[in-house]
TORKOL-4160 file (C-alpha; in steps of 0.2 Angstrom, whole numbers, padded with zeros to 4 digits, m for minus):
239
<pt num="1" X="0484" Y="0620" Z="0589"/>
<pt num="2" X="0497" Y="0608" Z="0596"/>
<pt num="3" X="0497" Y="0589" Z="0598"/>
<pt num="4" X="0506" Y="0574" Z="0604"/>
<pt num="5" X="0504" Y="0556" Z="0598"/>
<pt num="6" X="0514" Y="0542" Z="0603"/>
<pt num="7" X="0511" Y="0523" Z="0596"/>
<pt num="8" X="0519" Y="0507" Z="0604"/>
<pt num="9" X="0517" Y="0494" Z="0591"/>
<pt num="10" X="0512" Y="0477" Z="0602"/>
<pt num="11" X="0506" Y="0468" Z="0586"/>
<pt num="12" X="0509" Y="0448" Z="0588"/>
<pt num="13" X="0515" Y="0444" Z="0571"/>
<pt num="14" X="0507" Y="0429" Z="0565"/>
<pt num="15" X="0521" Y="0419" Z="0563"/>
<pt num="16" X="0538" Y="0419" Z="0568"/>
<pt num="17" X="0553" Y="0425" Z="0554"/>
<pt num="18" X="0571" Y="0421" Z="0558"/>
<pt num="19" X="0577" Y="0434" Z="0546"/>
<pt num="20" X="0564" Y="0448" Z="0550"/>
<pt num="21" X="0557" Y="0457" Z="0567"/>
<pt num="22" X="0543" Y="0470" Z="0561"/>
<pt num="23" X="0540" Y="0481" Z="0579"/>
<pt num="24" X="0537" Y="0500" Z="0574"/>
<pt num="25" X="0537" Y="0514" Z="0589"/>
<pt num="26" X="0534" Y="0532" Z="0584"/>
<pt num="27" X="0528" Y="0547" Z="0593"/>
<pt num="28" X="0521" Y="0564" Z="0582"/>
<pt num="29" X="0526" Y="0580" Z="0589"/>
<pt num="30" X="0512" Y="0593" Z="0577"/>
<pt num="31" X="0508" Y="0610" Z="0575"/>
<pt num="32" X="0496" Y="0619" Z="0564"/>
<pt num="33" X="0485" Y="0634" Z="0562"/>
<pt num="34" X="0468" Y="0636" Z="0554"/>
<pt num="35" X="0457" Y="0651" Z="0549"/>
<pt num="36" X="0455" Y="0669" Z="0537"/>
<pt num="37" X="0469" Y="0676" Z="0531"/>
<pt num="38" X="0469" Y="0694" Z="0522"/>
<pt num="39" X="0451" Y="0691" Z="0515"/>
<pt num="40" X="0436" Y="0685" Z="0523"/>
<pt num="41" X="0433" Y="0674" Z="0510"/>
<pt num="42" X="0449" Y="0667" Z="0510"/>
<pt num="43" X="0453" Y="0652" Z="0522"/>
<pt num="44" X="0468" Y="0645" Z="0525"/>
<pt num="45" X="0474" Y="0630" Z="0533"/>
<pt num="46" X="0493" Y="0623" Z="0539"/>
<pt num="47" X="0499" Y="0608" Z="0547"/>
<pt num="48" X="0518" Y="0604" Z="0552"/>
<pt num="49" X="0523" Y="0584" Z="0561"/>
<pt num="50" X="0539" Y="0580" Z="0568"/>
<pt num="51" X="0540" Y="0561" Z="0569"/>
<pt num="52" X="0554" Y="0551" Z="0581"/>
<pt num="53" X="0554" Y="0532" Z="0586"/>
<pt num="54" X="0562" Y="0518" Z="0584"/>
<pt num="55" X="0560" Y="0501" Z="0569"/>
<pt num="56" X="0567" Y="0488" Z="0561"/>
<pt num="57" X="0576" Y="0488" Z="0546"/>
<pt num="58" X="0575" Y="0477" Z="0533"/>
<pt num="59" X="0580" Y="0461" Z="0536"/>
<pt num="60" X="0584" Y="0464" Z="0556"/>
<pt num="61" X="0579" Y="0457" Z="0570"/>
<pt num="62" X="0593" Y="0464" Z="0584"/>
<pt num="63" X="0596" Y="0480" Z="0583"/>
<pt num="64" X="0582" Y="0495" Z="0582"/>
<pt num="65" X="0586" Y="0512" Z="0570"/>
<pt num="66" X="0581" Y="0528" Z="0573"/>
<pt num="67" X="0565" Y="0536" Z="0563"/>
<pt num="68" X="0569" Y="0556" Z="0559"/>
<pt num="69" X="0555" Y="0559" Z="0548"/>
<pt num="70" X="0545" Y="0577" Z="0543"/>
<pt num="71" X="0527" Y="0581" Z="0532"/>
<pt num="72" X="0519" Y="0597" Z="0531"/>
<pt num="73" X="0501" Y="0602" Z="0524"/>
<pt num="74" X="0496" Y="0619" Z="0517"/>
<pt num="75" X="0479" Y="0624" Z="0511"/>
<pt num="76" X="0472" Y="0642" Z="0504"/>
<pt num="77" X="0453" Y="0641" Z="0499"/>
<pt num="78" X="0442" Y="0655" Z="0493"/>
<pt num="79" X="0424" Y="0655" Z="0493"/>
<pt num="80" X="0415" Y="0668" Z="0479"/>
<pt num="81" X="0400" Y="0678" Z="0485"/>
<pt num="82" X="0391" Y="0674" Z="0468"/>
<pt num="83" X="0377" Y="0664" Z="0461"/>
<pt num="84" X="0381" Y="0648" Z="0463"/>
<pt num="85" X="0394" Y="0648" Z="0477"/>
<pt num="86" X="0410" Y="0644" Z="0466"/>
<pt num="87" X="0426" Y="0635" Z="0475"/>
<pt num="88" X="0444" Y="0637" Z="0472"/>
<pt num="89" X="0457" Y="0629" Z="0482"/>
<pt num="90" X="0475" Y="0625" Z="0483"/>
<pt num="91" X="0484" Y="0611" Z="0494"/>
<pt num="92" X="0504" Y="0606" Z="0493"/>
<pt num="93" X="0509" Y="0592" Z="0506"/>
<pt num="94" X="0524" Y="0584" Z="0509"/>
<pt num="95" X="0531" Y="0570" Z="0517"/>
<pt num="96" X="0550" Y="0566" Z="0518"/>
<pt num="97" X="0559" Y="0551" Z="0510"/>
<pt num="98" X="0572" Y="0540" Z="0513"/>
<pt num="99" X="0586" Y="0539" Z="0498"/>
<pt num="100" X="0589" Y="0519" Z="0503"/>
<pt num="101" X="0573" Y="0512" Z="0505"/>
<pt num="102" X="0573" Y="0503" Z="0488"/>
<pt num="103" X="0555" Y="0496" Z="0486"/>
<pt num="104" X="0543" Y="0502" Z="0501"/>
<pt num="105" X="0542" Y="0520" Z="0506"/>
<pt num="106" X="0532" Y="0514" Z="0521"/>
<pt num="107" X="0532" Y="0497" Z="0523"/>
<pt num="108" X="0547" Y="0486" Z="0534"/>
<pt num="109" X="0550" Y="0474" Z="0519"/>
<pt num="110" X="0558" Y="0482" Z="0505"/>
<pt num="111" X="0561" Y="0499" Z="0515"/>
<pt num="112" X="0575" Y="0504" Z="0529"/>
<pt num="113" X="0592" Y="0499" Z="0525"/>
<pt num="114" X="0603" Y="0494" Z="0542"/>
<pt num="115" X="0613" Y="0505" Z="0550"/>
<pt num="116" X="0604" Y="0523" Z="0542"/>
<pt num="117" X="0591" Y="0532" Z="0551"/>
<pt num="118" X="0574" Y="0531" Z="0545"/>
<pt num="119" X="0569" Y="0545" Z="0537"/>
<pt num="120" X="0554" Y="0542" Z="0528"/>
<pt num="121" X="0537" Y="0549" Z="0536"/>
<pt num="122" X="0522" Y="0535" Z="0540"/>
<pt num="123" X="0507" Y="0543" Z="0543"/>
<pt num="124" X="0490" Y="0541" Z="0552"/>
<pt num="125" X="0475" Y="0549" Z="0548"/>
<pt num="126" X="0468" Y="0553" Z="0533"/>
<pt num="127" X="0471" Y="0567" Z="0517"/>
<pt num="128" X="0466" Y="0569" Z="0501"/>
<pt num="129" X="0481" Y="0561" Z="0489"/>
<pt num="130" X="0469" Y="0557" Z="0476"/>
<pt num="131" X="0455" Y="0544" Z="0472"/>
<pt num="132" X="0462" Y="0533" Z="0458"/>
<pt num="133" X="0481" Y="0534" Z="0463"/>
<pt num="134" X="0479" Y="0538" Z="0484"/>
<pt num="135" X="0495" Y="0537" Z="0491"/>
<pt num="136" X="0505" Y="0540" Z="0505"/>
<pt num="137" X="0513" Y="0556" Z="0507"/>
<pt num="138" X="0530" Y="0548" Z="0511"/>
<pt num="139" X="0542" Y="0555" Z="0501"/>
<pt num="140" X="0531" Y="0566" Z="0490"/>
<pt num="141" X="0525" Y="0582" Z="0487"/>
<pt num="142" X="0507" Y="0584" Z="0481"/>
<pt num="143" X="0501" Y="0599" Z="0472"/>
<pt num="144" X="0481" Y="0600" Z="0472"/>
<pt num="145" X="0470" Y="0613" Z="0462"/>
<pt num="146" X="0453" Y="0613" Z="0465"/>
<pt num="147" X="0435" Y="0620" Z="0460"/>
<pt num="148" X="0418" Y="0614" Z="0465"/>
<pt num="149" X="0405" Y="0625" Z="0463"/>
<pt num="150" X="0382" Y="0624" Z="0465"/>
<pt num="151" X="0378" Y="0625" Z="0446"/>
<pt num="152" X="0358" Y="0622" Z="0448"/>
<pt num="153" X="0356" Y="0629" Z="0465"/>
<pt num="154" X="0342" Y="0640" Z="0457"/>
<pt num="155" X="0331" Y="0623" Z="0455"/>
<pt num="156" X="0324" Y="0614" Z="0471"/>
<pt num="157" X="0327" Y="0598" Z="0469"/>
<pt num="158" X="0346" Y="0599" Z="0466"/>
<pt num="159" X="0349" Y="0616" Z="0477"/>
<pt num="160" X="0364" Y="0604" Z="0487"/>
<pt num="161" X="0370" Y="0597" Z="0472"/>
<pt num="162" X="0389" Y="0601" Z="0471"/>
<pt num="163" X="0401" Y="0597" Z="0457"/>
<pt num="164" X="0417" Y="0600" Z="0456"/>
<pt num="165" X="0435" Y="0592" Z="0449"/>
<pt num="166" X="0452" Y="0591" Z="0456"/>
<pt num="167" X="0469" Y="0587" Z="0449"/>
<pt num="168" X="0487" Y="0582" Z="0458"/>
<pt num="169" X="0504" Y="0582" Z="0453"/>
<pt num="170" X="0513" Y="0572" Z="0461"/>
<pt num="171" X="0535" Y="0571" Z="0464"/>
<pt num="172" X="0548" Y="0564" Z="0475"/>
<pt num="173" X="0554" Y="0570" Z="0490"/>
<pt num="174" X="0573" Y="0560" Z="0486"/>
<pt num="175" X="0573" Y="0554" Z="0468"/>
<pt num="176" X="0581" Y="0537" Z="0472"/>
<pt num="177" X="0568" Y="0532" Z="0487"/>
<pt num="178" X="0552" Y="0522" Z="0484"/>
<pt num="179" X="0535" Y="0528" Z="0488"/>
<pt num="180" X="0522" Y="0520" Z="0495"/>
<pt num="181" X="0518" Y="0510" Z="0477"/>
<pt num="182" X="0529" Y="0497" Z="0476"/>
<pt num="183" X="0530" Y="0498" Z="0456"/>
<pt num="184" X="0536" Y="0518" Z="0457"/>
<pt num="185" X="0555" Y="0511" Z="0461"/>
<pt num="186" X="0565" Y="0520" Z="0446"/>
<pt num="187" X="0574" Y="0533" Z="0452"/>
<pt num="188" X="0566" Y="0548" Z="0443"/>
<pt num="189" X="0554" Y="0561" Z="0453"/>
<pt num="190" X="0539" Y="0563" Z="0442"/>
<pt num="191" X="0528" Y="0552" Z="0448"/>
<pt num="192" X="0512" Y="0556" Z="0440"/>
<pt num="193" X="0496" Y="0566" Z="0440"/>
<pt num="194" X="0478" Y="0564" Z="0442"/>
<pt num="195" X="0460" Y="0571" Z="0436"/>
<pt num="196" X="0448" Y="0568" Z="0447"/>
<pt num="197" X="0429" Y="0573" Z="0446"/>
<pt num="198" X="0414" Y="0573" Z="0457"/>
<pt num="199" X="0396" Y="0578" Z="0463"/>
<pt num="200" X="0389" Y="0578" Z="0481"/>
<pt num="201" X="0370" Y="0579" Z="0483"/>
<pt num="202" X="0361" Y="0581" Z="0498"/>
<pt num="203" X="0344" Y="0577" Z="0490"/>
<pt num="204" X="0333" Y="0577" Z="0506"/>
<pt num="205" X="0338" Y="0580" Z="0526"/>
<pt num="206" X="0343" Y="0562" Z="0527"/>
<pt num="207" X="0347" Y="0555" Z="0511"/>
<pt num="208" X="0365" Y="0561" Z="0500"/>
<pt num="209" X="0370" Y="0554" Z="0485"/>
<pt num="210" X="0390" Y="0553" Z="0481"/>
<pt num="211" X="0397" Y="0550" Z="0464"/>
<pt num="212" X="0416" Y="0551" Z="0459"/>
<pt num="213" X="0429" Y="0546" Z="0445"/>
<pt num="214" X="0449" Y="0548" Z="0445"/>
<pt num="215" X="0461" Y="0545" Z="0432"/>
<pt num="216" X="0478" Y="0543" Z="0434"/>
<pt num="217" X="0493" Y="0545" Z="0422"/>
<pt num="218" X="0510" Y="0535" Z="0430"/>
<pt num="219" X="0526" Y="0547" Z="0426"/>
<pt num="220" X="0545" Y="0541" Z="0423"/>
<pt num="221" X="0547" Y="0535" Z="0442"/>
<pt num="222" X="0533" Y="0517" Z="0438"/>
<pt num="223" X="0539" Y="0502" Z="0429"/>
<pt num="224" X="0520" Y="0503" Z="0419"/>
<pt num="225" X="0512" Y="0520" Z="0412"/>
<pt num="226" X="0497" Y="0513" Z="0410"/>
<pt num="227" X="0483" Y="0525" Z="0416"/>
<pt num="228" X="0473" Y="0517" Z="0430"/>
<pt num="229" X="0457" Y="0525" Z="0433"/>
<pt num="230" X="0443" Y="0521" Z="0448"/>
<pt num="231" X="0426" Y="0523" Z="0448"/>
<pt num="232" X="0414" Y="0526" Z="0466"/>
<pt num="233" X="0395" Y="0528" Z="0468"/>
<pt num="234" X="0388" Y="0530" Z="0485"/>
<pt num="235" X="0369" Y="0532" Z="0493"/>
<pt num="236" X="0369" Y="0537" Z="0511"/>
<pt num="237" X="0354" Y="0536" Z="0521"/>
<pt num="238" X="0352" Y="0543" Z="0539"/>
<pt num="239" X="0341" Y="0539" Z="0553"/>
């Protein structure tokens, strides 16, 4: 597949600022590929985005800067033909990062210096960084192992009940750039990792449960290394 996007920002700031001007155009220029790959079994999936545009850095109001910025997304899943249907997959994604954006890897305050390009990737849509620790991808790369599997398939009631876990590792693009967590300014690339766990039962045709816990360990790049850890229970009914 192959896509386009372009966004013109017409947001009406709320107020006017003399020292800032917040107006961020960007197109996405994307290419990708999904489907088997050797095996039958084994699915794969990869995404590549060119971004380009024009923002403000910080602290400007006259003059635009340039926005070079790159991610890419690669998955390989395999599905067992066993007893309970067991699950393993694999993800890396990357975003690329800008070396002098000093607090924000995605926001206008704290990010762009004047007079550089914009390099740091600000995405739309939506993937899986993690539950407790969810970042953006810009300047990251993302390592993800999962396995999820049907344990009690073999009873009734919880034949759709799937649990599974995930963990991430998570790095800097460029070392001395900030992330998308304001707190993760030192200039080291470990960021962190998470454990995540979670069951998905569909316990009739129109009523699924959700359940799902993440931990996450800060690494040498956040001022804090205290875990933070969330917690999500969900009931979904459909008519």
């Amino acid at each position: 597949f192959v896509y386009y996007l372009c966004q013109s920002d017409h947001t009406e700031e709320w107020s006017e600022e003399w020292f800032q001007e917040y107006n961020y155009d960007s197109s996405y220029l994307g290419v990708g590929s999904t489907g088997s790959l050797l095996l039958p079994n084994l699915r794969y999936s990869c995404e590549f985005a060119f971004e380009s545009g024009r923002s403000f850095a910080w602290g400007s109001t006259d003059r635009r800067e340039e926005i070079h910025a790159m991610a890419a997304d690669a998955l390989l899943e395999y599905f067992f033909q066993a007893p309970t249907h067991p699950r393993v997959s694999f993800e890396y994604l990357w975003g690329s990062g800008d070396s002098d954006r000093p607090f924000s890897g995605s926001a206008t305050l704290g990010g762009n210096q004047a007079g550089t390009d914009d390099e740091s990737f600000n995405a739309f849509g939506f993937r899986d960084t993690g539950l407790a620790f969810a970042p953006r991808i810009a300047n990251l790369h993302i390592w993800q192992l999962g396995v999820s599997a049907l344990p009690l398939e073999h009873i009734d009631l919880f034949r759709k009940m799937e649990l599974g876990t995930k963990v991430y590792f998570y790095s800097k693009h460029k070392s001395g750039g900030a992330i998308s967590d304001p707190t993760a300014f030192k200039s080291s690339s470990w960021v962190g990792w998470e454990w995540d766990v979670f069951c998905n039962w569909r316990i009739t045709s129109d009523v699924s449960m959700t359940v799902r816990y993440g931990v996450f360990q800060p690494g040498a790049a956040f001022i804090s290394q205290d875990c933070r850890q969330f917690f999500y229970a969900g009931l979904t009914y459909s008519f």
